[in-house]
Each structure stands twice: as structure tokens, then as C-alpha cells.
C-alpha positions as CSV (number, residue, x, y, z in Angstrom):
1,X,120.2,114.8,92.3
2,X,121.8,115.6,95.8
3,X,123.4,112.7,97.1
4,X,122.0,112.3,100.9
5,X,124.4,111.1,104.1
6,X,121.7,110.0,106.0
7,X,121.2,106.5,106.4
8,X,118.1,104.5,106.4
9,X,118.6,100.4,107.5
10,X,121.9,100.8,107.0
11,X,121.6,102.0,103.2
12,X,122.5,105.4,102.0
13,X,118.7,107.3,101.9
14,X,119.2,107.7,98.0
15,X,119.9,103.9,97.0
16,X,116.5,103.3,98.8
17,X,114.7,105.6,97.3
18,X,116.3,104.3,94.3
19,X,115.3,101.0,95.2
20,X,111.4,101.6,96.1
21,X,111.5,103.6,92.3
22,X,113.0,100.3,90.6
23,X,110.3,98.5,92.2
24,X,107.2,100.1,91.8
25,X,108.9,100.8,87.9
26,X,108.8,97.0,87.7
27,X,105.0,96.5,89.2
28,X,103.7,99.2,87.1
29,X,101.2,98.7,84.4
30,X,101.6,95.4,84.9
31,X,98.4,93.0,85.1
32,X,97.1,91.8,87.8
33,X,98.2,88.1,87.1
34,X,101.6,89.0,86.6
35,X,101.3,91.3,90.1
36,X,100.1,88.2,91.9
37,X,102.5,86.0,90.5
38,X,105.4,88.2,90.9
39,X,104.4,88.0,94.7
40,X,103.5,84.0,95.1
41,X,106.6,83.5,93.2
42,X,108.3,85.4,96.2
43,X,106.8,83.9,98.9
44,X,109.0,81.3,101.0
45,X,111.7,81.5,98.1
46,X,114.6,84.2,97.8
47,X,114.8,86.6,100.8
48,X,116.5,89.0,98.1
49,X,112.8,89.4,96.9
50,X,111.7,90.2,100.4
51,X,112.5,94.3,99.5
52,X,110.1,93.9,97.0
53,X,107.8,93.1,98.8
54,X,108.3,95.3,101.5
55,X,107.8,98.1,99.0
56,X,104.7,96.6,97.9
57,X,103.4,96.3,101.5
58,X,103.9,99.8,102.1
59,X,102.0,101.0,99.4
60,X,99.0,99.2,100.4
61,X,99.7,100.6,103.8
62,X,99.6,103.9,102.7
63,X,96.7,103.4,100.7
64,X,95.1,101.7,103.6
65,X,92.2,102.9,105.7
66,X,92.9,102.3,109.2
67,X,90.3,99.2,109.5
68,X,92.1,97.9,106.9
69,X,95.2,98.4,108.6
70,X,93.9,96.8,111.7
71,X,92.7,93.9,109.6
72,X,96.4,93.5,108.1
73,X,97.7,93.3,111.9
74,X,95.0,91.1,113.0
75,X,96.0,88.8,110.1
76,X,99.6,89.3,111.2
77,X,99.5,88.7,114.6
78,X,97.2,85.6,113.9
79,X,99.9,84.1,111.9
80,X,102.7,85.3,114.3
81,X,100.6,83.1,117.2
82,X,100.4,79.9,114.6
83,X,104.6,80.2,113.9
84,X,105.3,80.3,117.4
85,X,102.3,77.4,118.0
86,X,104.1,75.6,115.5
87,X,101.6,75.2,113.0
């Protein structure tokens, strides 16, 4: 494998691919229980899970159609308006 130079968030390009390949490894074939789970269980707890999730979020972007997509920033931007509210 070529080792890139370019850097993506400050990471070398490969360790992130690397990364996004241990992740969806560690998802897949799993149930959905253990999926759902795996994500509560990362919710408001570690931020070192918050990769994880960030890979997971982009594969339901990608798989998205774009009224989904607008429904997952609707959502978004609801819950940006409650933080800053407060609630």
C-alpha cells in the first residue's frame, strides 16, 4: 500500500482510511441490537467514540436520498435551536 502525504483533519489520509476500515470491520455483520447499542452506548459518554460515529453517519449519508438528507438537517438544526435555547 502507498503511504499518502496528504492530510485529512490533521491525520495522515491512510490512518483514516484505516480508521473508517476498522470501523465499519467492527459494525459489520453485526445485529441490529448490538448496532444500536454500540451507538446509545456512545452517545453523551467518551468523545473517543465520536469517530465512530462519524463514520457511521457518513455511511447513512451516502446512502441517503436527498429528502432524507434534508430530514437529517432539519433534525439537526432543530436540536442545534434547543442547545442554544437551553433546553
Amino acid at each position: 500500500m502507498k503511504q499518502a502525504h496528504a492530510k485529512e483533519g490533521g491525520l495522515p489520509v491512510a490512518v483514516t482510511l484505516n480508521l473508517r476500515q476498522a470501523i465499519v470491520q467492527k459494525v459489520k455483520n453485526k445485529p441490529d441490537e448490538d448496532i444500536v447499542d454500540m451507538i446509545e452506548g456512545s452517545i453523551d459518554y467518551d468523545e473517543r467514540a465520536l469517530p465512530g460515529l462519524g463514520v457511521l453517519f457518513e455511511l447513512i449519508w451516502k446512502a441517503s436520498s436527498s429528502e432524507a438528507r434534508q430530514q437529517l438537517i432539519d433534525t439537526l438544526q432543530s436540536k442545534l435551536q434547543d442547545e442554544q435555547a437551553g433546553k
